[in-house]
FILOZA-556453 format. One record per residue (C-alpha): residue number from 1; x, y, z. Coordinates in Angstrom, 3 decimals, always signed. Example, Ala and Ser with C-alpha at 12.3 -4.5 7.8 and 13.67 -1.06 7.14 Angstrom:
(node 1; (+12.300; -4.500; +7.800)),
(node 2; (+13.670; -1.060; +7.140)),
% end
This chain:
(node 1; (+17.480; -240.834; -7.679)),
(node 2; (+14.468; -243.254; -7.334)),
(node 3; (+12.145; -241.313; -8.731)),
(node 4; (+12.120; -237.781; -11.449)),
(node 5; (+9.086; -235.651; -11.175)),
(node 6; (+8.728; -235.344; -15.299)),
(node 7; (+6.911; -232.151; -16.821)),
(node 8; (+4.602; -232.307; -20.293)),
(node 9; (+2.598; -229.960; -22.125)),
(node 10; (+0.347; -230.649; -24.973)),
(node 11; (-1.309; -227.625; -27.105)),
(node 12; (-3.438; -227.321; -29.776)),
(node 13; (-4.421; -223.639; -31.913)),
(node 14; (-3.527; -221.362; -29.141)),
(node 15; (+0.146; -219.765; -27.740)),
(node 16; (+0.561; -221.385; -24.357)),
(node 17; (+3.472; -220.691; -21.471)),
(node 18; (+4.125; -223.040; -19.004)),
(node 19; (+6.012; -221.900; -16.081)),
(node 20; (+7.491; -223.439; -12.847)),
(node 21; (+8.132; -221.766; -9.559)),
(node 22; (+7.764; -219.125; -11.896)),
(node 23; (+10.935; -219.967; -14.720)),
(node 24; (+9.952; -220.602; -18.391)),
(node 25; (+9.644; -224.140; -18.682)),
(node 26; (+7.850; -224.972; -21.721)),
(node 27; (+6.327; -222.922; -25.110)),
(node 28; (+4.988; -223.733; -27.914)),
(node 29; (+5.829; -220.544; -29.803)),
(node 30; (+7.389; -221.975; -32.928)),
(node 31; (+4.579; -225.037; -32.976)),
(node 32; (+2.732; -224.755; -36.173)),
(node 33; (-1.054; -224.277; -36.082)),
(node 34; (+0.106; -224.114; -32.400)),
(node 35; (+0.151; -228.111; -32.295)),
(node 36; (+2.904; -229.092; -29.590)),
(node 37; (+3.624; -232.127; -27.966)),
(node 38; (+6.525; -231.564; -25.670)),
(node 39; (+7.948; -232.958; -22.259)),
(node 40; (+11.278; -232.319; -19.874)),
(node 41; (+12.467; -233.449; -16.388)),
(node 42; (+11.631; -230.564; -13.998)),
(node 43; (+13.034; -232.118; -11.059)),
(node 44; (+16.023; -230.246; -10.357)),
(node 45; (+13.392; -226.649; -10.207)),
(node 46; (+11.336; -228.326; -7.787)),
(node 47; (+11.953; -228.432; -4.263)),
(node 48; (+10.576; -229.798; -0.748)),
(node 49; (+7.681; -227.793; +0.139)),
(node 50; (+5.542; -225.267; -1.743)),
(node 51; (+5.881; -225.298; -6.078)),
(node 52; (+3.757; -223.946; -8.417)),
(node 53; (+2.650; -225.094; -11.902)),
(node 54; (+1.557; -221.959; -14.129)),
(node 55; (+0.228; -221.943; -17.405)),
(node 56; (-0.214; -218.546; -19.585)),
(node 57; (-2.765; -219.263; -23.055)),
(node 58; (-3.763; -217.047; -25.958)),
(node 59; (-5.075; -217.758; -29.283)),
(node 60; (-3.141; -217.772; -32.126)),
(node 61; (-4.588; -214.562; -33.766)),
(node 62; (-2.071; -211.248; -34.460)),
(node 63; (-4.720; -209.104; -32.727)),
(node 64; (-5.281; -210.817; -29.523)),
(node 65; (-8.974; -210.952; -27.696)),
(node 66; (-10.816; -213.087; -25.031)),
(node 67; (-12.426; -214.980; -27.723)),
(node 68; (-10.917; -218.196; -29.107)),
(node 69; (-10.793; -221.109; -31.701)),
(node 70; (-13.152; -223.610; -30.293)),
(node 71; (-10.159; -226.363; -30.222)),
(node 72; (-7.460; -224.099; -28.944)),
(node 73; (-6.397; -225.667; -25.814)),
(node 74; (-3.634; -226.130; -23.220)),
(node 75; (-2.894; -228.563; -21.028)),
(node 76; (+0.204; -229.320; -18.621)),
(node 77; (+0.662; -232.329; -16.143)),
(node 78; (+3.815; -233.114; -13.606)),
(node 79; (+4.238; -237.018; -12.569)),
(node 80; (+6.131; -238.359; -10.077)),
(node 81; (+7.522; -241.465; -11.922)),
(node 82; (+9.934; -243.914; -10.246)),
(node 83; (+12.461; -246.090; -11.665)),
(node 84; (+10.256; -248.723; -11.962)),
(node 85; (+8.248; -246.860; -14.492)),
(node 86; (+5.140; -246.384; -11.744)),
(node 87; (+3.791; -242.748; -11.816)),
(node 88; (+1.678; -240.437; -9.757)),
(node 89; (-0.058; -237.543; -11.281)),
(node 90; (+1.225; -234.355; -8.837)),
(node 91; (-0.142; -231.507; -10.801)),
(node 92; (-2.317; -230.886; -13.961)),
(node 93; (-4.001; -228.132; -15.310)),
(node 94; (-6.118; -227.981; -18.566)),
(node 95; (-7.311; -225.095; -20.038)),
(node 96; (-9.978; -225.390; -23.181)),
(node 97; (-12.851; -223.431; -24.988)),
(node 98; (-16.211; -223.564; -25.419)),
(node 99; (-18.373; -222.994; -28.589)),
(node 100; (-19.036; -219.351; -27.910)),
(node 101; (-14.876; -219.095; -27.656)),
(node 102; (-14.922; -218.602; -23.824)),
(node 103; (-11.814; -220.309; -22.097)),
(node 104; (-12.578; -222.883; -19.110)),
(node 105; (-10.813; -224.947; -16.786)),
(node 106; (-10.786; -228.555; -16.149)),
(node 107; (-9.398; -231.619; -15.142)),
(node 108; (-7.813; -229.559; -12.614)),
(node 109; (-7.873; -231.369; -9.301)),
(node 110; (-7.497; -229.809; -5.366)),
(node 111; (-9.016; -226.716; -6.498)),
(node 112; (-9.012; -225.196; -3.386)),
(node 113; (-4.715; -224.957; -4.319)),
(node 114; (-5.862; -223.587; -7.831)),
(node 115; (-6.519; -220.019; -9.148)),
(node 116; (-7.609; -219.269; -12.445)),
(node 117; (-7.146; -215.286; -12.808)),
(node 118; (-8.690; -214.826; -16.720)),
(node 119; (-6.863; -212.610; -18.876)),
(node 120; (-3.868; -211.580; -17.470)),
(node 121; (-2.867; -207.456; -16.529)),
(node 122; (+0.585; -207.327; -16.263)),
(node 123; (+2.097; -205.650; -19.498)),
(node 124; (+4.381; -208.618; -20.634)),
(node 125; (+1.814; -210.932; -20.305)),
(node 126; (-1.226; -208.582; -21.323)),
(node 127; (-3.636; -211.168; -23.879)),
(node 128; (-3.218; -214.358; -21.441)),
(node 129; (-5.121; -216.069; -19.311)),
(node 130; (-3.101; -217.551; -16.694)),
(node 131; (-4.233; -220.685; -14.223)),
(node 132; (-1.625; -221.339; -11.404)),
(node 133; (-1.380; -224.796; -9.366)),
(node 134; (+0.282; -225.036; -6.119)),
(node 135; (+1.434; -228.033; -4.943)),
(node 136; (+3.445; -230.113; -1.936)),
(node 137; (+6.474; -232.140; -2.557)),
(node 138; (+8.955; -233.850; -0.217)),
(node 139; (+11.799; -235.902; -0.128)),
(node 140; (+13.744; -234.059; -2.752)),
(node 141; (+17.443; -232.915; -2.500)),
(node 142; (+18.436; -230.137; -0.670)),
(node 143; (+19.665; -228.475; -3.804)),
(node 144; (+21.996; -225.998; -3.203)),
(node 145; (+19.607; -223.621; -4.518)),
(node 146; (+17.201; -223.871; -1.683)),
(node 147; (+19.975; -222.893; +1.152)),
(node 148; (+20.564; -219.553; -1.138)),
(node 149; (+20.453; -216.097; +0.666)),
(node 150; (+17.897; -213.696; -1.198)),
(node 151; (+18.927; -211.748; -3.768)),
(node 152; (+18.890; -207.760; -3.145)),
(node 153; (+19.657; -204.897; -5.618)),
(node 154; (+22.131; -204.026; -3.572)),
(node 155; (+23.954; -207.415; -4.630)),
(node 156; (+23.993; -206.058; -8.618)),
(node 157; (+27.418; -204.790; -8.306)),
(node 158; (+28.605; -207.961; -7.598)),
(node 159; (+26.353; -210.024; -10.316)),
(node 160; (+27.438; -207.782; -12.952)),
(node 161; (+30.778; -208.915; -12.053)),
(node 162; (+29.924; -212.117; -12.178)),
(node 163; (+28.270; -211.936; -15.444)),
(node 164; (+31.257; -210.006; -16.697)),
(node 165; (+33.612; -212.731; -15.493)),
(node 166; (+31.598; -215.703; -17.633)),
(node 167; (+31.735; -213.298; -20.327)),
(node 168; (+35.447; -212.893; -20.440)),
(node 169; (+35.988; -216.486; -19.594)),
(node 170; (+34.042; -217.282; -23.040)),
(node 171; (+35.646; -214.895; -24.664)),
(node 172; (+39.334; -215.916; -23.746)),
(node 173; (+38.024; -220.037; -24.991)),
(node 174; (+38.651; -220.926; -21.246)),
(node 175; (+35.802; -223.850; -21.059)),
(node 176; (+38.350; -225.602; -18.138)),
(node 177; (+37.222; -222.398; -16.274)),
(node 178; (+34.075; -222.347; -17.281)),
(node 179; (+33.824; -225.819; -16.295)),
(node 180; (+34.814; -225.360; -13.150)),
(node 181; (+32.880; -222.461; -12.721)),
(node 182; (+29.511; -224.266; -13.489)),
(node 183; (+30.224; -227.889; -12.208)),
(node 184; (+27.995; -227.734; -8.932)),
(node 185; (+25.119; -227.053; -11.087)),
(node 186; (+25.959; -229.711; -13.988)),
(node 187; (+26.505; -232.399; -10.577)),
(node 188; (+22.852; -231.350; -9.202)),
(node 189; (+21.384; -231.330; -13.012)),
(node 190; (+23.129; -234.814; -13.453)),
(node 191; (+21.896; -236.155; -10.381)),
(node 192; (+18.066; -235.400; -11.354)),
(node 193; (+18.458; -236.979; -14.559)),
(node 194; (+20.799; -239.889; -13.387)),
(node 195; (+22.883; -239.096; -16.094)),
(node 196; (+26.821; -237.482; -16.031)),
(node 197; (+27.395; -233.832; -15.067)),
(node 198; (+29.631; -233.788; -18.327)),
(node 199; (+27.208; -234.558; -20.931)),
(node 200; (+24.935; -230.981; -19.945)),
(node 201; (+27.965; -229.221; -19.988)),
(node 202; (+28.757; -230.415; -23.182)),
(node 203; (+25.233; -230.390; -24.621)),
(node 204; (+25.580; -226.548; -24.470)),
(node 205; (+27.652; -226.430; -27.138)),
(node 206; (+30.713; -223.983; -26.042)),
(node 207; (+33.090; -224.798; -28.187)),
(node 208; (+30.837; -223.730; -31.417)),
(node 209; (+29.728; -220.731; -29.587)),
(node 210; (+33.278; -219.732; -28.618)),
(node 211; (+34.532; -220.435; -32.496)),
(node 212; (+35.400; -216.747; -33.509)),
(node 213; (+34.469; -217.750; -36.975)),
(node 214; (+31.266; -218.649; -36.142)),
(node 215; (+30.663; -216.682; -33.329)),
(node 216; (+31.401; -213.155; -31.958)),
(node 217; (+30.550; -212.578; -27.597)),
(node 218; (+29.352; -209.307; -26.855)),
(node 219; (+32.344; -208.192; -24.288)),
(node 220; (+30.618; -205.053; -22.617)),
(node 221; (+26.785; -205.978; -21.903)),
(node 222; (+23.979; -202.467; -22.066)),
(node 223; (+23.790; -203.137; -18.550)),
(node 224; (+20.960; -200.577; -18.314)),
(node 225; (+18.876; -202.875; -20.943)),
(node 226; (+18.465; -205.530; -18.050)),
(node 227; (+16.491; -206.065; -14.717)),
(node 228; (+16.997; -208.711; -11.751)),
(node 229; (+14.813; -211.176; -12.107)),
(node 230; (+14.090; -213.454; -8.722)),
(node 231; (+12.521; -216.944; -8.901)),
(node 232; (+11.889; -218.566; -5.631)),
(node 233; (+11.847; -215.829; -3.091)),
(node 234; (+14.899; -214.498; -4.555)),
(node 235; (+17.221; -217.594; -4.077)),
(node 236; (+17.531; -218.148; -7.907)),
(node 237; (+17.810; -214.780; -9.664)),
(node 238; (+18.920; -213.667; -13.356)),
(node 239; (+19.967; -210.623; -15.169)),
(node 240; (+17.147; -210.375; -18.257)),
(node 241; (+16.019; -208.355; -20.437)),
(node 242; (+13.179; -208.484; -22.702)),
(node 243; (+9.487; -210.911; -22.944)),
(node 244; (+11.406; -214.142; -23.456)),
(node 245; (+14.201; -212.913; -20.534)),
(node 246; (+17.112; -212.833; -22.392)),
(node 247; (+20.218; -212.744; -21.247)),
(node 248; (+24.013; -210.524; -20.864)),
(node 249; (+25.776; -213.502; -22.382)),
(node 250; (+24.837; -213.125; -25.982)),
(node 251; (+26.850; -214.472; -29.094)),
(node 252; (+26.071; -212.819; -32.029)),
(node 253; (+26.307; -214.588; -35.038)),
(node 254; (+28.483; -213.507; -38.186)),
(node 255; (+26.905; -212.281; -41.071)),
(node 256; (+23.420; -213.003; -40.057)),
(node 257; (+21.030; -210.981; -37.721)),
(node 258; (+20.847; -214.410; -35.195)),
(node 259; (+21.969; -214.476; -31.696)),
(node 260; (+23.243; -217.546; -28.790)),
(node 261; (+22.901; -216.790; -25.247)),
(node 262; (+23.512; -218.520; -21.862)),
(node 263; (+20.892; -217.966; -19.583)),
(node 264; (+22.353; -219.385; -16.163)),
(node 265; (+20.047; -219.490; -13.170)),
(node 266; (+22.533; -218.025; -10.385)),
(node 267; (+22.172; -218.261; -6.539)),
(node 268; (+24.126; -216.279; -3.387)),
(node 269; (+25.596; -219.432; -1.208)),
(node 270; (+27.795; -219.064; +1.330)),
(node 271; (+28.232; -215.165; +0.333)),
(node 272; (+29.080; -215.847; -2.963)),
(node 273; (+27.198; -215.742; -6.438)),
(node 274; (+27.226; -219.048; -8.110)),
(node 275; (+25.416; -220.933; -10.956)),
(node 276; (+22.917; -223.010; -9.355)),
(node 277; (+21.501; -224.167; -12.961)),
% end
């Protein structure tokens, strides 16, 4: 491609969440004093039309409140930055604090496209605030993502089956089906990145999380533990369950209380349920 549209986020004493078209992008969760510095290439969750840019902040204190550490801030910014190295700021929210602790907004241009909804209602993200950008892009791919049919409930028979089927194929060590299975979405990820479909495959790390010494896969998901989850008007979904969304596909690790899991973003194309990333 001539051009990635390339994601950053840059924190300071507060939690902060950085979502886009509504999938976790970015957090800063494990950042001491809450002191991040981070950046990825969001082009292949982007797509021509309407996006959104969402940021969720809280301060860093066990008993959460709408009063803050003075320097807590977040801030997130999307360029548009072309081969050449030129780049275009496309989206950028910044949320700080003021002396008395109160959080404000700034550097936040177009605000007619921005909302800024203060502390947040919704029980899983109850102690946020949460700012949302929209923005306009075109001349992206027509990922195969964005041709999806909508996700219903009345498709979960056939997800489940689907899940069950990447299950079993980690479980029987059959990464050439696995592969196979994931390829379309490796060859879109690749093409964002200008990079080789094989190298995100690999980068997952499948053959250490299919080493039986290492690793044991949970065969027969608590189906009843997880909800569908739609992104994008329902033409990415997942199976999740939990704050942080996680997934059926969980490797447990022996002899400790840690866990792997494969979180693919899936899609309905053509009638069938794929993994679109």
């Amino acid at each position: 491609m001539d051009y990635k549209y390339l994601l950053s986020m840059n924190t300071s004493k507060s939690f902060c969440y950085l979502n886009v078209n509504g999938m976790p992008a970015m957090n800063n969760r494990k950042a001491h004093n809450g002191i991040q510095s981070s950046g990825l290439n969001a082009t292949a969750f982007l797509e021509n039309g309407s996006n959104t840019m969402e940021l969720l902040f809280s301060d860093l204190a066990s008993e959460r409140s709408n009063k803050f550490d003075p320097e807590a801030q977040c801030e997130a910014t999307l360029k548009k930055v072309s081969a050449a190295g030129d780049s275009e700021i496309i989206s950028h929210i910044k949320l700080t604090v003021n002396k008395e602790g109160n959080t404000l907004t700034s550097g936040s241009a177009n605000q007619s496209e921005f909302e800024f909804k203060g502390m947040a209602t919704e029980p899983d993200d109850e102690g946020f605030y949460r700012a949302r950008k929209l923005f306009n892009l075109k001349g992206l791919p027509d990922w195969m993502w964005t041709k999806a049919r909508p996700v219903t409930e009345n498709d979960l028979p056939v997800i489940k089956n689907f899940y069950q089927e990447i299950i079993n194929t980690l479980a029987h060590k059959d990464l050439d089906k696995l592969w196979k299975m994931s390829k379309p979405a490796w060859d879109e990820w690749a093409m964002a990145e200008d990079s080789n479909p094989r190298i995100f495959f690999n980068s997952m790390n499948f053959e250490k999380l299919t080493d039986e010494k290492t690793y044991a896969i949970r065969i027969s998901p608590k189906w009843q533990d997880f909800k569908l989850v739609k992104y994008k008007e329902g033409r990415l979904f997942r199976l999740e369950t939990g704050v942080f969304g996680r997934s059926p596909i969980i490797m447990d690790r022996i002899n400790t209380d840690r866990v792997a899991t494969y979180s693919p973003y899936l899609s309905i194309v053509d009638g069938k349920v794929v993994i679109a990333r």
